[in-house]
N, C-alpha and C positions, 0 to 999 in steps of 0.2 A: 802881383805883376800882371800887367793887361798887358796883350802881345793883339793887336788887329791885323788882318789883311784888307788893306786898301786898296782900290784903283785910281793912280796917277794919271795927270792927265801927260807928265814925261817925267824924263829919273833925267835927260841931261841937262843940266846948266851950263852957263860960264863961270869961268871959276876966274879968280884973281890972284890964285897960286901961282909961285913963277915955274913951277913943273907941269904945267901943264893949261892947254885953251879952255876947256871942259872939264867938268868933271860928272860921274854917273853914281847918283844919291839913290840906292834902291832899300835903303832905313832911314828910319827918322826915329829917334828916342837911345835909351838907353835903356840895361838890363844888369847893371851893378855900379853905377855910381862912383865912380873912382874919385877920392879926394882932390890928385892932382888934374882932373877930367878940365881937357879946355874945348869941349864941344860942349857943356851944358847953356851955352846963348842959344841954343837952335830950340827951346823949349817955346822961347817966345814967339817961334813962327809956328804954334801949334795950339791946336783947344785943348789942349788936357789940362784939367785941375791937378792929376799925380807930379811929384815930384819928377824931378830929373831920376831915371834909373830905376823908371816903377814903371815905367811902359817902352815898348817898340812896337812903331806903325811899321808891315812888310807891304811895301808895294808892288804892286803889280800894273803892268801898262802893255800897253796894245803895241805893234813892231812898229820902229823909228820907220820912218820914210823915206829920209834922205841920209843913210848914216855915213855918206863919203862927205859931207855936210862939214861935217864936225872936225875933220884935221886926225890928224897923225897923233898928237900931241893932249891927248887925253885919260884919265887919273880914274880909277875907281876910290870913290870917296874918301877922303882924308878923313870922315867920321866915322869909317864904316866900324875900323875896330874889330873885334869876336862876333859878330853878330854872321858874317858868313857860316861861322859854325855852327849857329844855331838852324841858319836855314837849310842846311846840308843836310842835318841830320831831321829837321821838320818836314820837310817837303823839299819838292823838284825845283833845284835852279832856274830859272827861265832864261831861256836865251834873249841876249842887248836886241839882237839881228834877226 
């Protein structure tokens, strides 16, 4: 399992979810592979040669700017999944703001 910490250059996007304008991506990867997993397409926005479920990128990013920006109507990732837990108990959450 390779777990890195990274620096983004931001965690929010648009998202095309109908719940919501944005959403705030602060993982990338996986760390057990679920059969019915429908996040493993996000491997291909990433270099790693490991499989889906052999790695998590934790990022990290400098404070938003304009975070009245963004709207009301904003999602913490739809991929985030278990991976909060890990960083809970790894290290300090960072604050969005």
């Amino acid at each position: 399992m390779i777990v890195k910490e990274i620096m983004a250059k931001g965690i929010i996007s648009k998202s095309n979810l109908p719940v919501c304008e944005y959403a705030v991506n602060p993982y990338v990867g996986c760390t057990h592979a679920c059969k019915y997993c429908y996040a493993s397409f996000m491997k291909r926005f990433t270099n790693h040669p490991e499989p889906w479920g052999e790695f998590l990128d934790v990022k990290h990013w400098d404070k938003i700017k304009n975070p009245k920006k963004y709207g009301a109507r904003n999602c913490l990732s739809a991929l985030l999944q278990t991976h909060i837990i890990r960083r809970k108990k790894s290290m300090d959450v960072q604050e969005l703001c």
